[in-house]
Backbone as JSON, one array per atom type, in Angstrom:
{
  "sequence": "XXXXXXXXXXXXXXXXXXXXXXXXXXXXXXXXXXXXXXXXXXXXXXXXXXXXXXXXXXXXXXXXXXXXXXXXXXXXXXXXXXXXXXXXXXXXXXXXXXXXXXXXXXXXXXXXXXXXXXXXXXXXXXXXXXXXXXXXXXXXXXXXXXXXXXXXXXXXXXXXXXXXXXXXXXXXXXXXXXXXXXXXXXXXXXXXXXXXXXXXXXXXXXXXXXXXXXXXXXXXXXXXXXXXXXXXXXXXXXXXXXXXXXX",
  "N": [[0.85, -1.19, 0.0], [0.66, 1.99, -1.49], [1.73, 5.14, 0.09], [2.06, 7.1, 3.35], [1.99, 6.0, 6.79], [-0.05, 6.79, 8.79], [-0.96, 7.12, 11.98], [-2.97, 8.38, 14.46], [-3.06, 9.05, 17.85], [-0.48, 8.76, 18.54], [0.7, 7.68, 20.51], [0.01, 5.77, 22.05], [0.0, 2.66, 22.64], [-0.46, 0.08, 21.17], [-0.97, 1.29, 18.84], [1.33, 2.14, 17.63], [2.91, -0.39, 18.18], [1.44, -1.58, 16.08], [2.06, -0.02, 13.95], [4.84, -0.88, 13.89], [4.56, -3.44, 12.32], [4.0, -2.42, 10.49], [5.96, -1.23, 9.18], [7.85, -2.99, 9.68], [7.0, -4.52, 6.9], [7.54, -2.77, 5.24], [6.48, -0.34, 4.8], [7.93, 2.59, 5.29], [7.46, 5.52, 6.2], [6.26, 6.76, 9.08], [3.8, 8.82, 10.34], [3.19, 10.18, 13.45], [0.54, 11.11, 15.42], [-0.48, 13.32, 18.34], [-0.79, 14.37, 21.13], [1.3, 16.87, 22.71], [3.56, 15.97, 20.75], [5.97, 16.93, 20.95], [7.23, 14.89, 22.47], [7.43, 12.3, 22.25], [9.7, 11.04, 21.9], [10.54, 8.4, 22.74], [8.95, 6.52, 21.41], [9.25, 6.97, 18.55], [12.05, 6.58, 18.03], [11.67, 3.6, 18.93], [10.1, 2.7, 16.49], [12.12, 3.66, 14.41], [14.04, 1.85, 15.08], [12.3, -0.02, 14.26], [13.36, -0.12, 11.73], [12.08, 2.65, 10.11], [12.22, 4.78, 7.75], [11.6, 7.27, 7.9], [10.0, 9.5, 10.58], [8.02, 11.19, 11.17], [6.29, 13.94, 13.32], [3.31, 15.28, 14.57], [1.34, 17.31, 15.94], [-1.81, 16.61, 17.52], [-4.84, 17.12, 18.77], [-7.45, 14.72, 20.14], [-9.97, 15.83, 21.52], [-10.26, 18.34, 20.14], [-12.32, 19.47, 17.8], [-12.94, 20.46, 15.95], [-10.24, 20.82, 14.91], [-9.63, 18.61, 13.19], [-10.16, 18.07, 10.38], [-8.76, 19.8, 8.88], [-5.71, 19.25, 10.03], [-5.6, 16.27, 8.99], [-5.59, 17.21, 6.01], [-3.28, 19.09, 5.93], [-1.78, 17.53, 6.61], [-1.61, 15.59, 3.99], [-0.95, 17.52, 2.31], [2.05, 18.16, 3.03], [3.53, 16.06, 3.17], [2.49, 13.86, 1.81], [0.63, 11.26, 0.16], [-1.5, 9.57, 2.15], [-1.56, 5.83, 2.87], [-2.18, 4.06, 5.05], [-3.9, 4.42, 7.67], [-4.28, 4.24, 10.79], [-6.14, 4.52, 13.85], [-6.13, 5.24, 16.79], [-6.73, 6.15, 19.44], [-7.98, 7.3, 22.58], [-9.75, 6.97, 25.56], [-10.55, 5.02, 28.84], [-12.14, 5.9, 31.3], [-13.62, 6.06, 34.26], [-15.46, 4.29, 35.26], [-17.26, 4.38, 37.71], [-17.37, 7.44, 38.84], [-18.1, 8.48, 36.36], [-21.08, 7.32, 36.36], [-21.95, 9.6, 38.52], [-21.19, 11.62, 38.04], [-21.89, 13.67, 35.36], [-20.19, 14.99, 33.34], [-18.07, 13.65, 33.13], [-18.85, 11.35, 32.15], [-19.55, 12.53, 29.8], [-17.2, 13.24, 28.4], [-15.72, 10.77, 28.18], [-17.52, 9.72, 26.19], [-17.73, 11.5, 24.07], [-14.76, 11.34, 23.44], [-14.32, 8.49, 22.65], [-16.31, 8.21, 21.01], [-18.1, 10.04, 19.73], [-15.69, 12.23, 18.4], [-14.44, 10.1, 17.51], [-15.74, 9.43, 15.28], [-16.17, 11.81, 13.62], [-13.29, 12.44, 12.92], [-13.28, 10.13, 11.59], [-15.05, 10.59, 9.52], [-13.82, 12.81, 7.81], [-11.26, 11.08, 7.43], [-12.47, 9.22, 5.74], [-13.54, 10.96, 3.95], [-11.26, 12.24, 3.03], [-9.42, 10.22, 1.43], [-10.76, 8.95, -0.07], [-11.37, 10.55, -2.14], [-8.31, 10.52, -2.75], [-8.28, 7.57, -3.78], [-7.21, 5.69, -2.83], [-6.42, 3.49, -0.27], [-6.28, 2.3, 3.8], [-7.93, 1.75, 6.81], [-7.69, 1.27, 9.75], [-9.86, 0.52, 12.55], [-10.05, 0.8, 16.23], [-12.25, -0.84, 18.15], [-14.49, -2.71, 20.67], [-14.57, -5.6, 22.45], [-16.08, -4.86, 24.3], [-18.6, -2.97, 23.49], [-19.91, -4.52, 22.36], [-22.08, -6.31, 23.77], [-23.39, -4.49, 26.06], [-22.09, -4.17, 29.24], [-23.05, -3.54, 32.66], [-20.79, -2.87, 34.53], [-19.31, -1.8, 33.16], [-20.68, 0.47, 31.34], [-20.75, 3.31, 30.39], [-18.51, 3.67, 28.75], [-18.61, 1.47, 27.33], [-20.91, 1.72, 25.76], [-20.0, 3.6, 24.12], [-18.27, 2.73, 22.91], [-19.68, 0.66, 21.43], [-21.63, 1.85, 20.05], [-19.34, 3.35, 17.92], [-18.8, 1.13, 16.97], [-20.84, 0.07, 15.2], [-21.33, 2.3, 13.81], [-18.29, 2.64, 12.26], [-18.75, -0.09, 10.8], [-21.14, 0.91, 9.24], [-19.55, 2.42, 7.91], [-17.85, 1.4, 6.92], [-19.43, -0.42, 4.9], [-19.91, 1.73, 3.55], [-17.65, 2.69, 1.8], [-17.37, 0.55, 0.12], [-16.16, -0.21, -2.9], [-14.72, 2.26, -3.84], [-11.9, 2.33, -3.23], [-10.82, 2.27, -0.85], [-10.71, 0.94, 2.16], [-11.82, -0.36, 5.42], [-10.91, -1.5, 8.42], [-12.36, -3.01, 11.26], [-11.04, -3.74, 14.29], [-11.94, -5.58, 17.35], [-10.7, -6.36, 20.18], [-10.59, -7.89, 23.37], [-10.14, -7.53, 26.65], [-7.04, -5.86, 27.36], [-3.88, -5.89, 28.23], [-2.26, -3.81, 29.26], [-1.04, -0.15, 29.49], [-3.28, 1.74, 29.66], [-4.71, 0.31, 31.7], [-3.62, -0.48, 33.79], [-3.28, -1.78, 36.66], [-5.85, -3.2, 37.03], [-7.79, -5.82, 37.37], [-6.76, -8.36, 34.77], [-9.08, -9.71, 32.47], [-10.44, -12.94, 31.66], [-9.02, -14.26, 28.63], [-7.25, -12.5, 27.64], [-5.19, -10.19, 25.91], [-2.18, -8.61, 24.88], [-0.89, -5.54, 23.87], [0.99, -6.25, 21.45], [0.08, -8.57, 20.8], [-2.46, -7.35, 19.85], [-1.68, -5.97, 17.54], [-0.24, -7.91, 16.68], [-2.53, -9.87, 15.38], [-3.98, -7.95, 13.99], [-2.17, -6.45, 12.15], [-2.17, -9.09, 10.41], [-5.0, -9.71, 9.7], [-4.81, -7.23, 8.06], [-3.58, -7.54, 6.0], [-4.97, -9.74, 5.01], [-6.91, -8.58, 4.01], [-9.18, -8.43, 5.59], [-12.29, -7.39, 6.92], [-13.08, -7.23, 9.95], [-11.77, -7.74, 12.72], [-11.8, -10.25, 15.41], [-9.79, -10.06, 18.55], [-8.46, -12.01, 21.46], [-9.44, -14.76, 19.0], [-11.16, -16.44, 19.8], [-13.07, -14.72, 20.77], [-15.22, -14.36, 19.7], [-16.94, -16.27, 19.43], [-17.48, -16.88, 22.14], [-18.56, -14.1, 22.41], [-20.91, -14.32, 21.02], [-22.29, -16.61, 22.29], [-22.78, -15.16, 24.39], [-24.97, -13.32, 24.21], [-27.02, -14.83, 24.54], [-27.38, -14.82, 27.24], [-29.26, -14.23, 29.69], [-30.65, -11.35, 31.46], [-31.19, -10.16, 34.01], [-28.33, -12.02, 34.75], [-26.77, -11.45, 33.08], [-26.51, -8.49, 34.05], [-24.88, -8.78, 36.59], [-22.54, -9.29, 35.35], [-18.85, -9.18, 35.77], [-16.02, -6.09, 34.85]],
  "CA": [[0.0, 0.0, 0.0], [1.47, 3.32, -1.29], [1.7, 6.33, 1.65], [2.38, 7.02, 4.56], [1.29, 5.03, 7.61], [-0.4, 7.41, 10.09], [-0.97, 6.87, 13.7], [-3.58, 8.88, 15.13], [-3.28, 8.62, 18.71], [0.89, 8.45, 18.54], [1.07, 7.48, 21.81], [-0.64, 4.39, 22.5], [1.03, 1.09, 22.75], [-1.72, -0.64, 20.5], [-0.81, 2.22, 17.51], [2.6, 2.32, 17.64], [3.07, -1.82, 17.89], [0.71, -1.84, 14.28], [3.03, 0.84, 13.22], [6.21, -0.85, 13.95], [4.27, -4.27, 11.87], [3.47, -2.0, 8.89], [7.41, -1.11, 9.49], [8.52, -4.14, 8.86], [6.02, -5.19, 6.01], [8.33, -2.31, 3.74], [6.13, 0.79, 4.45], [9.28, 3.41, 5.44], [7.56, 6.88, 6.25], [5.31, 6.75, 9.93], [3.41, 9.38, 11.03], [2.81, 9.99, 14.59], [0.07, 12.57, 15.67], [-0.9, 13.15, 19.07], [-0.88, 15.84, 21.64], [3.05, 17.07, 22.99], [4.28, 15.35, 19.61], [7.67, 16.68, 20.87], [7.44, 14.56, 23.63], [7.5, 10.79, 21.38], [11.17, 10.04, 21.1], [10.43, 6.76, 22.83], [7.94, 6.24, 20.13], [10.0, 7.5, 17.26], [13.24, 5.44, 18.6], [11.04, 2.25, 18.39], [10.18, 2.58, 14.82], [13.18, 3.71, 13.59], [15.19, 0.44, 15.36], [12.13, -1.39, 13.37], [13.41, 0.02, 10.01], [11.43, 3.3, 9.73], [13.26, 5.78, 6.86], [11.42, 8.8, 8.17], [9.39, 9.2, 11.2], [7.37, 12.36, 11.77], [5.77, 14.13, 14.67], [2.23, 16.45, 14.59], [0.56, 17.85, 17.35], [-3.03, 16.41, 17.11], [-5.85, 16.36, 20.17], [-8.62, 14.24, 19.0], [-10.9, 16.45, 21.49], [-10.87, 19.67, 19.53], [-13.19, 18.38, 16.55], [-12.61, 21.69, 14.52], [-9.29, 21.01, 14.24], [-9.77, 17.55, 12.37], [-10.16, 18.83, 8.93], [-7.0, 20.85, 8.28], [-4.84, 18.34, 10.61], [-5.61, 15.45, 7.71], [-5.14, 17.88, 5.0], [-2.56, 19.56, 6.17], [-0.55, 15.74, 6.33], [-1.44, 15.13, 3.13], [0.31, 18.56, 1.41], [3.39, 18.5, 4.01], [3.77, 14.57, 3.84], [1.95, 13.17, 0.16], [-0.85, 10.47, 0.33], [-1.86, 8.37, 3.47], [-1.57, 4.63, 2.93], [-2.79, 2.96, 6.2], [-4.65, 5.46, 9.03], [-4.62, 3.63, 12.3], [-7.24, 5.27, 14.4], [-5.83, 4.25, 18.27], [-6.8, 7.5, 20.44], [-8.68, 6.79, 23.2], [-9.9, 6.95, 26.9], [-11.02, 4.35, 29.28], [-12.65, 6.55, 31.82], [-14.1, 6.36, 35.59], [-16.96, 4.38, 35.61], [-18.1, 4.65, 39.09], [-17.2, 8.5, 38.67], [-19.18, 8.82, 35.34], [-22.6, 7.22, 37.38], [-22.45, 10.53, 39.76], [-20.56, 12.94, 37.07], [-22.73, 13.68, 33.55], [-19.36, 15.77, 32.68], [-16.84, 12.98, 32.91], [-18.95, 10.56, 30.86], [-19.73, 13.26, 28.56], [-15.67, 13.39, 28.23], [-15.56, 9.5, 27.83], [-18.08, 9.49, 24.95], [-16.86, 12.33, 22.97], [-13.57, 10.68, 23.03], [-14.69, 7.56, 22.11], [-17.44, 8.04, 19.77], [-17.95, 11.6, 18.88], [-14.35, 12.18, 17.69], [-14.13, 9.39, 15.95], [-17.09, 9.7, 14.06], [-15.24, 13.8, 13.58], [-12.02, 12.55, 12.61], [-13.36, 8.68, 10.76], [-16.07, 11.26, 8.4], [-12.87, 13.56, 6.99], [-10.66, 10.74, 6.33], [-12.82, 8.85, 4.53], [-13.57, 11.88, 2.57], [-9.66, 12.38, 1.98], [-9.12, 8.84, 1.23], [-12.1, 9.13, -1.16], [-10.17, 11.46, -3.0], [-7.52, 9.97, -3.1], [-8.79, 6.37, -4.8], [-6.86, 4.82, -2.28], [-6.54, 3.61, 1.71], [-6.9, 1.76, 4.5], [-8.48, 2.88, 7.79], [-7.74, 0.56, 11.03], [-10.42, 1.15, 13.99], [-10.21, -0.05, 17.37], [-13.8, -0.84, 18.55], [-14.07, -3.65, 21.72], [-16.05, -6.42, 22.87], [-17.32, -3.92, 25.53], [-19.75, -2.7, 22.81], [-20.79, -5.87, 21.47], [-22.91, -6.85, 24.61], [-22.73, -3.67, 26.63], [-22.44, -4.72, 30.66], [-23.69, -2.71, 33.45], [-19.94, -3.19, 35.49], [-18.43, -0.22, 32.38], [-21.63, 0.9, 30.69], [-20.4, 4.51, 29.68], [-17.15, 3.37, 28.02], [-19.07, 0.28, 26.62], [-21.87, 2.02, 25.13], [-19.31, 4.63, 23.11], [-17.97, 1.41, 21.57], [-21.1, 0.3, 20.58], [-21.49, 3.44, 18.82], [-17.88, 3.06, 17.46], [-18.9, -0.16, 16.07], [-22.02, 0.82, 14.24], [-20.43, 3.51, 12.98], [-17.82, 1.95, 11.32], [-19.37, -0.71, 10.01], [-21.69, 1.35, 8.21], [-18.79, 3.46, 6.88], [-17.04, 0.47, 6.11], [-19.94, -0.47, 3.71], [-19.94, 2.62, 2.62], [-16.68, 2.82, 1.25], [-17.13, -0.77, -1.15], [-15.42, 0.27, -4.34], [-13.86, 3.67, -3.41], [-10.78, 1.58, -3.57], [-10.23, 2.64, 0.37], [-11.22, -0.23, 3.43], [-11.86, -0.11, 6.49], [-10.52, -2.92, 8.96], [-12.43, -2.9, 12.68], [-10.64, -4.55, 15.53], [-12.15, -6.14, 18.62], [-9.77, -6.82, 21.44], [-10.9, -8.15, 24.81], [-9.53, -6.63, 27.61], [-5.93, -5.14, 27.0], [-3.02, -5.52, 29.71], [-1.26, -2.29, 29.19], [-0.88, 1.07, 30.25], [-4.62, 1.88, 30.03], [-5.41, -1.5, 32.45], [-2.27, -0.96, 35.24], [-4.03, -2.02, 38.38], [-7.08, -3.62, 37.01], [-7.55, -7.58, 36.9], [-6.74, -9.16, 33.87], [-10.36, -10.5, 31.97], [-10.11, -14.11, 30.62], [-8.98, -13.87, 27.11], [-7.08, -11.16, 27.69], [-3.99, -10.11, 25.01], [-1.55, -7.91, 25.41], [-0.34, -4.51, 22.35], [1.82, -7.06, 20.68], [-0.68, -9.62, 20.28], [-3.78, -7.18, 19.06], [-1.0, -5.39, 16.57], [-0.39, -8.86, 15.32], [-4.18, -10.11, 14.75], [-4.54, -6.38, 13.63], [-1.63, -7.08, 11.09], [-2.61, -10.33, 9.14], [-5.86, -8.84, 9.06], [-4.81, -6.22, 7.08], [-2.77, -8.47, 4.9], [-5.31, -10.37, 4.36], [-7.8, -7.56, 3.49], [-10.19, -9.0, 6.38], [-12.9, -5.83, 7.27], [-13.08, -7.56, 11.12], [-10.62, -9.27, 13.12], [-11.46, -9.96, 16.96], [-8.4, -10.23, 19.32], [-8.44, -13.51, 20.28], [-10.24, -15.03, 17.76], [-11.93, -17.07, 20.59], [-13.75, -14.1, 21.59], [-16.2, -13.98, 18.52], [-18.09, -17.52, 19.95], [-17.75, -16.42, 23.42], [-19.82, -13.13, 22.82], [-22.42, -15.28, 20.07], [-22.92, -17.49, 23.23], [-23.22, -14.33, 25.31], [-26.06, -12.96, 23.25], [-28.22, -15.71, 25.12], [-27.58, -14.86, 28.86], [-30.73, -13.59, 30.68], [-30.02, -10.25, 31.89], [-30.6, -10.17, 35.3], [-26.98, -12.52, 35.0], [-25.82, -10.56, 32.45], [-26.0, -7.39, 35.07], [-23.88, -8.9, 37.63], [-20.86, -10.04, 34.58], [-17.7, -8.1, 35.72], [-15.77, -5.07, 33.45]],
  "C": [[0.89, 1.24, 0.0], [1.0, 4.27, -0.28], [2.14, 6.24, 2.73], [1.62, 5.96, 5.98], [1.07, 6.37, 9.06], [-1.54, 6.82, 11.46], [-1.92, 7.79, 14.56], [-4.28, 8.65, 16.52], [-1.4, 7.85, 19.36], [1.35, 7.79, 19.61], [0.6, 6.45, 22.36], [0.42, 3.11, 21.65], [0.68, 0.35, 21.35], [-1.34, 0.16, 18.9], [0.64, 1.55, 17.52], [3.04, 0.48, 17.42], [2.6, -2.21, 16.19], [1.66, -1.01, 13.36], [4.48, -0.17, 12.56], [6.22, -2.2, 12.99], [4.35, -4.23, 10.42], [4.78, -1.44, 8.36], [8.32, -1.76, 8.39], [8.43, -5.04, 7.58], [6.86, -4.32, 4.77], [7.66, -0.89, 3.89], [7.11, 1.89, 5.5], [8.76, 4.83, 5.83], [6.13, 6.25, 7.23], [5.2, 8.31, 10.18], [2.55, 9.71, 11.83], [1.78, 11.43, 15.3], [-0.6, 12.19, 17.17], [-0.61, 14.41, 20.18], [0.85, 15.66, 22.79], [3.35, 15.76, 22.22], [5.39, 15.28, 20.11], [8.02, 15.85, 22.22], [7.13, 12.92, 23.31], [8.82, 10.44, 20.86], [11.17, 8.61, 21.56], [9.82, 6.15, 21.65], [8.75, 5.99, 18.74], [11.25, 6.6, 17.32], [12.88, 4.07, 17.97], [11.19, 1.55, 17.04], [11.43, 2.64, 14.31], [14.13, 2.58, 13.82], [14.22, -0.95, 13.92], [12.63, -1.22, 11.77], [12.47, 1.14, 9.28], [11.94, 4.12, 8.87], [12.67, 7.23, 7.64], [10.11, 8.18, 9.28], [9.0, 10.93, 11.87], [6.01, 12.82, 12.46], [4.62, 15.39, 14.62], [1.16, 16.53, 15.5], [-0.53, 17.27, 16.62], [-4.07, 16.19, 18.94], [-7.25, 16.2, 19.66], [-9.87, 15.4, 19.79], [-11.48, 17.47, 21.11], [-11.22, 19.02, 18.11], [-12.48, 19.56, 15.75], [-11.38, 21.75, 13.84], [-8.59, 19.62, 13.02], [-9.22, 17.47, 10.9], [-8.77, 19.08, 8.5], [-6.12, 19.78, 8.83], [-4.19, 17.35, 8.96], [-5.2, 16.24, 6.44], [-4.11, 18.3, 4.9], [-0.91, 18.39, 6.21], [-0.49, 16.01, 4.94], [-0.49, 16.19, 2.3], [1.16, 18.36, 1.77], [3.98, 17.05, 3.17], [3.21, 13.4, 2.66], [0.71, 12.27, 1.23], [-0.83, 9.36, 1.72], [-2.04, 7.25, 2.83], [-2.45, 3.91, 4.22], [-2.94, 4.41, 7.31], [-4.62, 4.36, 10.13], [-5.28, 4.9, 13.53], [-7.07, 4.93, 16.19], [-5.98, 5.24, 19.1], [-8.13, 6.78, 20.74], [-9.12, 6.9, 24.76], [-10.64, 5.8, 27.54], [-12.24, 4.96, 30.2], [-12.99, 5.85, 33.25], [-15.42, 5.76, 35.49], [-17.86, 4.89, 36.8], [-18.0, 6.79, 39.1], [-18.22, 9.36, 37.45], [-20.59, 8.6, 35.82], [-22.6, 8.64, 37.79], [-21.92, 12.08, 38.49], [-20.94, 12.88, 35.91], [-21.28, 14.28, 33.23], [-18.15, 14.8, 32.63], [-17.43, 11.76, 31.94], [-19.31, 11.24, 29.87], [-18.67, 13.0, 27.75], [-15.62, 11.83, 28.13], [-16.5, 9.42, 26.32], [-17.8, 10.65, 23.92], [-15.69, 11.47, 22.46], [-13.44, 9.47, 22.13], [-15.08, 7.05, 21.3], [-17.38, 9.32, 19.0], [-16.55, 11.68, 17.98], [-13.89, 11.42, 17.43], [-14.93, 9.13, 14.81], [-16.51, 10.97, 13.36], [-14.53, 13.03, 12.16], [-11.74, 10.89, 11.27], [-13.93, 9.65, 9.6], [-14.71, 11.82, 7.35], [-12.16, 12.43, 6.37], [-11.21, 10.4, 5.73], [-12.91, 9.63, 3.55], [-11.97, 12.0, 1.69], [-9.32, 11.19, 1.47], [-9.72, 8.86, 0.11], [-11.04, 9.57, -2.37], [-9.06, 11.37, -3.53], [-7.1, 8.59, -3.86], [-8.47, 5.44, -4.02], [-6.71, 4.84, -0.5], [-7.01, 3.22, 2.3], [-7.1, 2.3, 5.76], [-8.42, 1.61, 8.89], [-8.5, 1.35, 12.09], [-10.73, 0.56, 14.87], [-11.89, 0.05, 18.39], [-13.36, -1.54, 20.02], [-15.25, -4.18, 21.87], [-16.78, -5.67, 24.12], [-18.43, -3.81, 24.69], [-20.36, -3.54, 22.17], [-22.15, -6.48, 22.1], [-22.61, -5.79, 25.85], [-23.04, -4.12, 27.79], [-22.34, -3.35, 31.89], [-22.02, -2.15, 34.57], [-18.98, -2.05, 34.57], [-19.54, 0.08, 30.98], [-21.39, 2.2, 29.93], [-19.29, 4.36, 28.44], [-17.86, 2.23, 26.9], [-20.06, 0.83, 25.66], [-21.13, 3.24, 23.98], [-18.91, 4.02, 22.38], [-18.39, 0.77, 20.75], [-21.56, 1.26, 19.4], [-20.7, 2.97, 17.77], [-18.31, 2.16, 16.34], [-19.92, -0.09, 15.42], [-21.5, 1.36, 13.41], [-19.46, 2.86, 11.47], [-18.5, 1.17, 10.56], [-20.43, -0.28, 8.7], [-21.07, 2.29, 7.68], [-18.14, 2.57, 5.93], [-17.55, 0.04, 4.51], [-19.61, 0.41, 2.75], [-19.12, 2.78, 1.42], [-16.2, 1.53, 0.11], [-17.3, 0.1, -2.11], [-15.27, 1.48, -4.52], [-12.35, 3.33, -3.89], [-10.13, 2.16, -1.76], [-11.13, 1.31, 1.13], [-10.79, -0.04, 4.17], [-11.7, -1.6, 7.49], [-11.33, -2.68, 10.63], [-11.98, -4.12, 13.46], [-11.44, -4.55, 16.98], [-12.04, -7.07, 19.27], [-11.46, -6.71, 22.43], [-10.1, -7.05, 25.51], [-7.59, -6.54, 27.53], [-5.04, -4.79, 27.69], [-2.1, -4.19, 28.9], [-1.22, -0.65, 29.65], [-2.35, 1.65, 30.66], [-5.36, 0.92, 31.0], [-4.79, -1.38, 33.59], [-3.95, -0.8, 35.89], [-5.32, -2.81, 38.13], [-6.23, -5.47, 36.64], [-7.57, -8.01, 35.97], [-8.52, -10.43, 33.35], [-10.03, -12.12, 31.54], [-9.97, -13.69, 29.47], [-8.32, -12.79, 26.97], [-5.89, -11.43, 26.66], [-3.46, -8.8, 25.76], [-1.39, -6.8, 24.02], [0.13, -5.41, 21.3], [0.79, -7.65, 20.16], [-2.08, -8.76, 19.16], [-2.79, -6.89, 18.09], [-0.79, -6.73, 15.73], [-1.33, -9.37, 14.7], [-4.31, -8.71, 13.91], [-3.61, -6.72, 12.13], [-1.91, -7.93, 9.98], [-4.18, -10.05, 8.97], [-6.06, -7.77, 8.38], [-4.09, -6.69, 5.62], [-3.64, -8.89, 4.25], [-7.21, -9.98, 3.83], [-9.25, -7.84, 4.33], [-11.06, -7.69, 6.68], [-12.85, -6.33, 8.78], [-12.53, -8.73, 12.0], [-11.47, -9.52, 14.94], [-10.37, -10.52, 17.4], [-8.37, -10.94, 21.21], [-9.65, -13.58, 19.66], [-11.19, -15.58, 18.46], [-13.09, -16.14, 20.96], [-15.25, -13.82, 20.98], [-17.24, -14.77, 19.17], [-18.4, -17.16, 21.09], [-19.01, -15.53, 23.58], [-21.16, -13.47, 22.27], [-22.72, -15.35, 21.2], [-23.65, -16.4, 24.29], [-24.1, -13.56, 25.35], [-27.44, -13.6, 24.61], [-28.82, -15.08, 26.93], [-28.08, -14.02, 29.63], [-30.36, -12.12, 31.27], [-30.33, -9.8, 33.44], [-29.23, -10.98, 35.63], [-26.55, -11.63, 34.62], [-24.97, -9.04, 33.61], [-25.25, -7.09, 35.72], [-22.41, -9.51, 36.98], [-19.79, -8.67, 35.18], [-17.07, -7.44, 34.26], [-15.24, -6.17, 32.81]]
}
């Protein structure tokens, strides 16, 4: 895939691991957008040990929507055509804090949903435009079967995943695709201190499911693969249980 490989959301484990995949696969020019850009030489280091030729750095904060637009555009003049978008910006949020605070799950579903609905609408349009491009977006089995134990966070995913999906359609024979990923629960920097879910993976592991699903032009990978039957089965279970399933 000709272009660049941008990273929106430079700073996450989960980006940056898919980065360092799409690295090694031959694509030579990453770029990393995310808020204090100049503050990603760990990031930038990474890549460049995996074989990056150029690796550049642009302020981006997904919560100012207005500045969406120009951001993407503003790549594409500086920096030529986008190849692969990885979409990895994100918040977990406060459930028990969101229950009593409308203003902190407001700030969880913006993040979540809103601005990526913002920032998914433009590229496709630039992508459009361009004939070509793929669009990686991290959804989660939170939103597949949303549970009462992270309902705010879960229900933005649900969104998320809608969303996409009906962009994904959208975009048959544009010559651009859209790949959605859904990981289980995710040991890494967003997780310290919380208990490990069954099924859990780690950055490495979704970046590699995330990987050969892009290879192999798949529109939906889940991360594990186990987790697809799991949530079928979980479809069934009565919802006074369901209520009491942990995050």
């Amino acid at each position: 895939m000709s272009g660049a490989v941008l990273i929106l959301g430079g700073r996450s484990e989960i980006g940056v691991a898919v980065a360092d995949r799409l690295v090694r696969r031959g694509n030579g020019k990453v770029i990393l957008a995310a808020r204090r850009a100049h503050d990603l030489d760990g990031e930038e280091a990474a890549l460049r040990e995996a074989g990056a030729e150029e690796v550049v750095r642009v302020d981006f904060d997904a919560a100012e929507l207005d500045g969406h637009e120009e951001l993407l555009r503003g790549i594409v003049r500086e920096h030529g055509p986008i190849g692969t978008a990885v979409i990895s910006f994100g918040i977990l949020g406060d459930q028990a804090r969101a229950e009593a605070d409308a203003a902190h799950a407001v700030d969880v579903v913006h993040i979540d949903y809103v601005a990526h609905v913002n920032v998914l609408t433009h590229l496709a349009t630039l992508l459009r435009e361009q004939g070509h491009g793929r669009i990686v977006v991290f959804s989660s089995v939170a939103g597949v079967r949303v549970r009462r134990a992270n309902y705010v966070y879960g229900s933005a995913k649900a969104g998320l995943d809608g969303f996409a999906n009906g962009l994904s359609d959208a975009l048959v024979g544009s010559g651009v695709s859209l790949l959605i990923v859904r990981p289980g629960f995710v040991i890494g920097r967003m997780t310290t201190g919380m208990d490990p879910a069954p099924w859990s993976s780690t950055p490495d592991q979704v970046a590699d499911a995330t990987d050969k699903a892009l290879h192999r032009g798949r529109r939906v990978v889940w991360v594990p693969g186990i987790l697809r039957w799991v949530f079928a089965a979980m479809h069934y279970v009565p919802q006074p249980l369901w209520r009491r399933m942990p995050r």
